[in-house]
Every structure is written in structure tokens, then in C-alpha cells.
N, C-alpha and C positions, 0 to 999 in steps of 0.2 A: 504494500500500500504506500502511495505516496504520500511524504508528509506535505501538508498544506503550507505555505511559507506565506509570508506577508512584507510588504514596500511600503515604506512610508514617503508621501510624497508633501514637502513643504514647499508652498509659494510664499512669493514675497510679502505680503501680508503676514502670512504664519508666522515667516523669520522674524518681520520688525514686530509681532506681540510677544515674542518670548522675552525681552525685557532682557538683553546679554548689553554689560557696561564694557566701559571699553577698559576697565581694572579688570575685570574678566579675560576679554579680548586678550591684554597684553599678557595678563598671566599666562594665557593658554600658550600662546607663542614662546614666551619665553621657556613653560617648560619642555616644549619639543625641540626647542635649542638645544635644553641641558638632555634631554633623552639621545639628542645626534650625539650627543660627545658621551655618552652609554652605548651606543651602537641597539638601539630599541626605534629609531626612528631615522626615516631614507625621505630622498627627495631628489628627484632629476631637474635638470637644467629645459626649463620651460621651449615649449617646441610651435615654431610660427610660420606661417604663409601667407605670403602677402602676392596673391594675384597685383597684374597690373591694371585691373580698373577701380585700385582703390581700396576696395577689402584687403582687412584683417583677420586673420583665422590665427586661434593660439590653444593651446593646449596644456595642461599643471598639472602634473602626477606626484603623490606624494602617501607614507603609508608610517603607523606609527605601531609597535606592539604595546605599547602604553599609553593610549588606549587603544586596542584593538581595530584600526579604523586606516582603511586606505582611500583618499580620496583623488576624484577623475575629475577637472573643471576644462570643459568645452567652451570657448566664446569665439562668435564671432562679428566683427563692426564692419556693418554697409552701411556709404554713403548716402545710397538710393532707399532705407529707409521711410527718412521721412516725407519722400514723394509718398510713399505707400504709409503713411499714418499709424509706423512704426517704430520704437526704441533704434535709436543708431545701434546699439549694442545689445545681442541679447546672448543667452547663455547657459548651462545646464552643470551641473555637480551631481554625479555619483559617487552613492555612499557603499563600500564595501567592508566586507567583516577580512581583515588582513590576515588572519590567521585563515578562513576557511575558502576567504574567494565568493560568499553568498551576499547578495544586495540586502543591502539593508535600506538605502533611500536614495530619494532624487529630492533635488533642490534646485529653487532658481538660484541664479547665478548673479543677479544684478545685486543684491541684498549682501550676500557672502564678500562678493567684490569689493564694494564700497567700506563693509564695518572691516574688511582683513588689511586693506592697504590702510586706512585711517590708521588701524590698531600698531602696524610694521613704522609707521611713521611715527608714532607714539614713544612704542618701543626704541626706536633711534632716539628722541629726542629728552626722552629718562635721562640719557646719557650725553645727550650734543647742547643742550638748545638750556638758554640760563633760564635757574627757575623764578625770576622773576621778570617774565614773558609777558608784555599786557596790549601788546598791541600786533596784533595778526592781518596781513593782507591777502588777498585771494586773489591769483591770478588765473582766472577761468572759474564760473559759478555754478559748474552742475554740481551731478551727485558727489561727486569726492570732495570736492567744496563743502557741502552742506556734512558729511560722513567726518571730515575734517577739524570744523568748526567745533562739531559736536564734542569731538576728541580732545582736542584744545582746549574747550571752556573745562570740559572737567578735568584737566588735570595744572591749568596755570589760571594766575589771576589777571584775567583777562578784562581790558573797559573797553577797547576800539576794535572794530572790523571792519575795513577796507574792501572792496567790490572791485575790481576791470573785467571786464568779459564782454562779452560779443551781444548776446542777446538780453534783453531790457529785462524780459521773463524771468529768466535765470536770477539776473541781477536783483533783482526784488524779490524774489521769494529769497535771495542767503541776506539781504537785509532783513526782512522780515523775521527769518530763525533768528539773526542774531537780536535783535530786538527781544522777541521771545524769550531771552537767556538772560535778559536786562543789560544789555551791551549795547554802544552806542555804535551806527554802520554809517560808512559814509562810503558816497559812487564815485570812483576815479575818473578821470575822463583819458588816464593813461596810466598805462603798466608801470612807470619810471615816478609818476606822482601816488601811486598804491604801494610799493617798497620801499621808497625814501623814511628810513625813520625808523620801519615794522621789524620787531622781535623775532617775529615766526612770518614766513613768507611758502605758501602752499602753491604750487603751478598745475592746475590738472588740465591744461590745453589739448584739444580733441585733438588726435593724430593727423595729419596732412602728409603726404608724400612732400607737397608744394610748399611746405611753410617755413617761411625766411625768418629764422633765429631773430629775436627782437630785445633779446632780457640780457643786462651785464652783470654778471656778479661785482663788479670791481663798485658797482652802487651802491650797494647792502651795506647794511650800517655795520659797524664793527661789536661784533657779541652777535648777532642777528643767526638763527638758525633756516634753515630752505630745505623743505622737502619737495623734491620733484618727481612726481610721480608718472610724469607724460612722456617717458623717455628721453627727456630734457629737450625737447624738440623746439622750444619756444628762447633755448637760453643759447644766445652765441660760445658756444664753447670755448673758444680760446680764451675768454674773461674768466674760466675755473680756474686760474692760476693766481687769481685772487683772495681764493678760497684757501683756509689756514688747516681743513679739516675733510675729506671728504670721506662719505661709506657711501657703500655699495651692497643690493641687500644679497648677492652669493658670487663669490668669485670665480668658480668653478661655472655658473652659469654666464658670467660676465666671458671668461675664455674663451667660449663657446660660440658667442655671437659675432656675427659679423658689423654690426653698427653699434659702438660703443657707444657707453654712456659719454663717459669722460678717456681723456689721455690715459692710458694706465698709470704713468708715472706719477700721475697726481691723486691717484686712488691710494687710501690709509688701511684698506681693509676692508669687510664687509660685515653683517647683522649678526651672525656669529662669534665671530672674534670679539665683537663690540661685547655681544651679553654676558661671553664666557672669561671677559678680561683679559683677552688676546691682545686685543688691541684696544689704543686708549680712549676715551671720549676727550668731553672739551677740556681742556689745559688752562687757557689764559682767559678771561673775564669776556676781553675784547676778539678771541677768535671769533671769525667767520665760517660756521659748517655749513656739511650741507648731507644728506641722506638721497643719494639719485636712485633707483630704482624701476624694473620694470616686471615688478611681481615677482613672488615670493612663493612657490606652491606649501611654505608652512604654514605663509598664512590660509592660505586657502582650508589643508588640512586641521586646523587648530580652529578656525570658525565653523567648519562643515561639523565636526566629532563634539565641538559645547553646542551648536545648534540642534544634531540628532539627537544627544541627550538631554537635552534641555527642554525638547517636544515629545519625548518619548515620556519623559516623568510628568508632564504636563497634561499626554494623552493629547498633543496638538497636530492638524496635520491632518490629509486624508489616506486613508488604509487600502490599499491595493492588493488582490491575491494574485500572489504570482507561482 
């Protein structure tokens, strides 16, 4: 007789009512850091295609024995969306039991994405960014924006947020949240007038093949921390020489890629070294860091395994027999 099995499947709804903080978040991250230096948790160098009309396809495989849980994140961003009254980005996580290979759930992908890179940026900034941070700019206002903010406010003493972005939309609804949080937001009318000054400076620019580097590090105020989340596509590179600090959130997948973040010689190390004291965080009062990064599959793994148990003890979710 066959046994009956069951799939849990969470939409993004489901995910944002389980109530997971980003003290959570970072925990969880951090302890699959210390489980890779136990040899309990693996993770490959993230796998991409990029057709040339524009599309992005990416792939994050990642698997931990503590907790039992290997997780698959599929995404892919078309331009031609929002002709079709569609998310630029959409995307899928499966959950598997790492020890036996049986599914245990699917999840959307948009939710996981935004709370795991906030969280990977968090985690950097424990260690990069002074903790007397009160003035945040955002350069680009979507989800990682607003996933950002969120992170930010709970963990510094934040009064100001700064807005440049492209669509007015956007830009209103992350004034609004900050509002919400009782922080005062103000609209830039330029990138260079949004950084001048800011503690913490966020870049989540939608990817472009075509897009002409506009952002100089050698601006950033001195102490000032920069997560870049956008493959740094927006930041002229050669101004990282400015920068007193940089990570990188895996080296090993940094190796791998053909379009670097940054020069290597100007890389310090990566999100590992960082947690496990490999390497140093901020040093001098007045460095300038920065955290470049183009996804993490820890994090992805570390939000997918506190989400399925998070909805599993909740009984959230709908049940599928498989």
C-alpha cells in the first residue's frame, strides 16, 4: 500500500502572516554559516541565463542537515511583463527533506527573496555599518526597498529616509512605510542628492543589460555603510577604490562568475569569513563599507526551512496530496 504523502504549499500572503523578524531572519542565516564550518550545511555557486532579449533566469540550490531541509529557488525577470499585467519577476522554492529526497513544500519566491536578501544585508551590517545609523537613503523603491527599510528600522535608530527611483508609485508607497515606522521620508530628485550625508545607503536598481553606471562611491560620506544588492549595476565601478571595506556575500561563487561585482583586489572577503571572524568588519569610525552581493542560496535556504516550520506549527498554508 502506498503511503499517502502531503505538500505544503505557501503563497505570498501565507509567508508575510507568519510574523518571521528579521532577528529571526538573521539568526537563521547566521546559524547555517556556523553549521558550513561543521560540515552539516552545503550550498553551490548560484546558476544564470541570461537570453539576449532581456531575460533573466537564475537558479539557488542549497541543503542543510541541521535542519533537515534542502532548498531549490527558480526565478525568472521578463521585461515584457508588465505589457502582460505581470510581476517583472516571478518565482518558485522547493522544499525538500535533505536527508530522504521527499517534498515537503513549494513557496512563492517573491516573499522569501525580498525578507532573505534584507536579512544577508542585515547580517553584513551587524558587523560593517556604525550602530549609530539614522539616516538611510534608497536608491531604487521597490520590494527590496521597502524589505530593507523594514530591516533597518528594526535594528538602528533611524529618523530620515530618502527616496530616488524611477516611478512616482514606488516612491510613495516606501515614503509612506517609512512614515508608518514614524520616520520622517523625503523625495530626491537625484541619486547624488539621496547619498550625500546617509549612514546606510540601499541600491536595489532593476537589472538593464543597457544601464550606464550613474552612482560614485568616492561620495559616501565617511562611516557610511552601502548594500548593493543589484549586482552593483547602477554604481561606476572604478569609484570602489574609494571604499575602505568591501564583502562579498561567497567567494567561491564570486570565482565563478563571469561579470564581477567589484575588482577582486578590492574585495576583503565574503558573508562567511565576516560571521565566523575570518575576516574583519569595520575598523575605523570613518570607514566606508560596502556589502555587494548577488544572492546568497543561505539565505534563501534559512528563510524557506523558518518559513516551513513556522507554517507547519501554525497549520498555515494549503495541503496538497501528493
Amino acid at each position: 500500500m502506498t503511503e499517502t504523502r502531503t505538500i505544503l504549499y505557501l503563497s505570498e500572503n501565507d509567508l508575510a502572516g507568519l510574523g518571521i523578524t528579521t532577528e529571526e531572519s538573521v539568526e537563521a542565516i547566521e546559524a547555517l554559516i556556523h553549521g558550513r564550518a561543521h560540515s552539516k550545511v552545503w550550498w553551490a555557486p548560484k546558476a544564470a541565463i541570461l537570453p539576449d532579449d532581456g531575460r533573466y533566469m537564475m537558479a539557488t540550490l542549497a541543503a542543510a542537515d541541521e535542519p533537515p531541509i534542502m532548498a531549490v529557488k527558480s526565478v525568472l525577470l521578463s521585461p515584457r511583463n508588465s505589457a502582460r499585467g505581470l510581476p517583472q519577476i516571478n518565482g518558485l522554492i522547493t522544499v525538500m527533506d535533505s536527508e530522504t529526497g521527499l517534498p515537503l513544500a513549494c513557496m512563492d519566491a517573491g516573499w522569501i527573496t525580498a525578507v532573505r536578501t534584507a536579512a544577508l544585508s542585515a547580517v553584513a551590517a551587524k558587523r560593517l555599518a556604525r550602530a549609530d545609523a539614522s539616516v538611510a537613503a534608497f536608491i531604487g523603491c521597490g520590494v527590496q526597498a521597502h524589505s530593507h527599510l523594514q530591516a533597518f528600522a528594526a535594528l538602528y535608530p533611524l529618523r530620515e529616509v530618502r527616496a530616488f527611483g524611477r516611478g512616482r508609485p514606488n516612491i510613495d508607497a516606501l515614503c509612506q512605510l517609512a512614515a508608518s515606522l514614524g520616520l520622517s521620508a523625503v523625495i530626491c530628485d537625484t541619486a547624488d542628492e539621496a547619498i550625500a550625508g546617509a549612514d546606510l545607503i540601499t541600491t536595489s536598481v532593476t537589472f538593464s543589460a543597457t544601464m550606464e553606471p550613474f552612482l560614485d562611491a568616492g561620495s559616501l560620506k565617511p562611516g557610511c555603510f552601502a548594500a548593493i544588492t543589484d549586482l552593483a549595476a547602477p554604481w561606476i565601478k572604478g569609484s570602489f577604490a574609494a571604499l575602505d571595506r568591501i564583502i562579498v556575500d561567497d567567494l567561491e561563487q564570486e570565482a565563478s562568475m563571469s561579470n564581477k561585482l567589484a575588482d577582486p583586489a578590492l574585495v576583503n572577503g565574503d558573508l562567511s569569513g565576516l560571521v565566523l571572524g575570518e575576516v574583519a568588519g569595520r575598523g575605523e569610525p570613518a570607514e566606508r563599507t560596502a556589502f555587494i552581493f548577488r544572492g546568497h542560496a543561505i539565505g534563501d535556504l534559512a528563510l524557506s526551512a523558518l518559513a516551513y516550520q513556522r507554517a507547519s506549527e501554525a497549520a498555515r498554508g494549503a495541503v496538497i496530496q501528493a
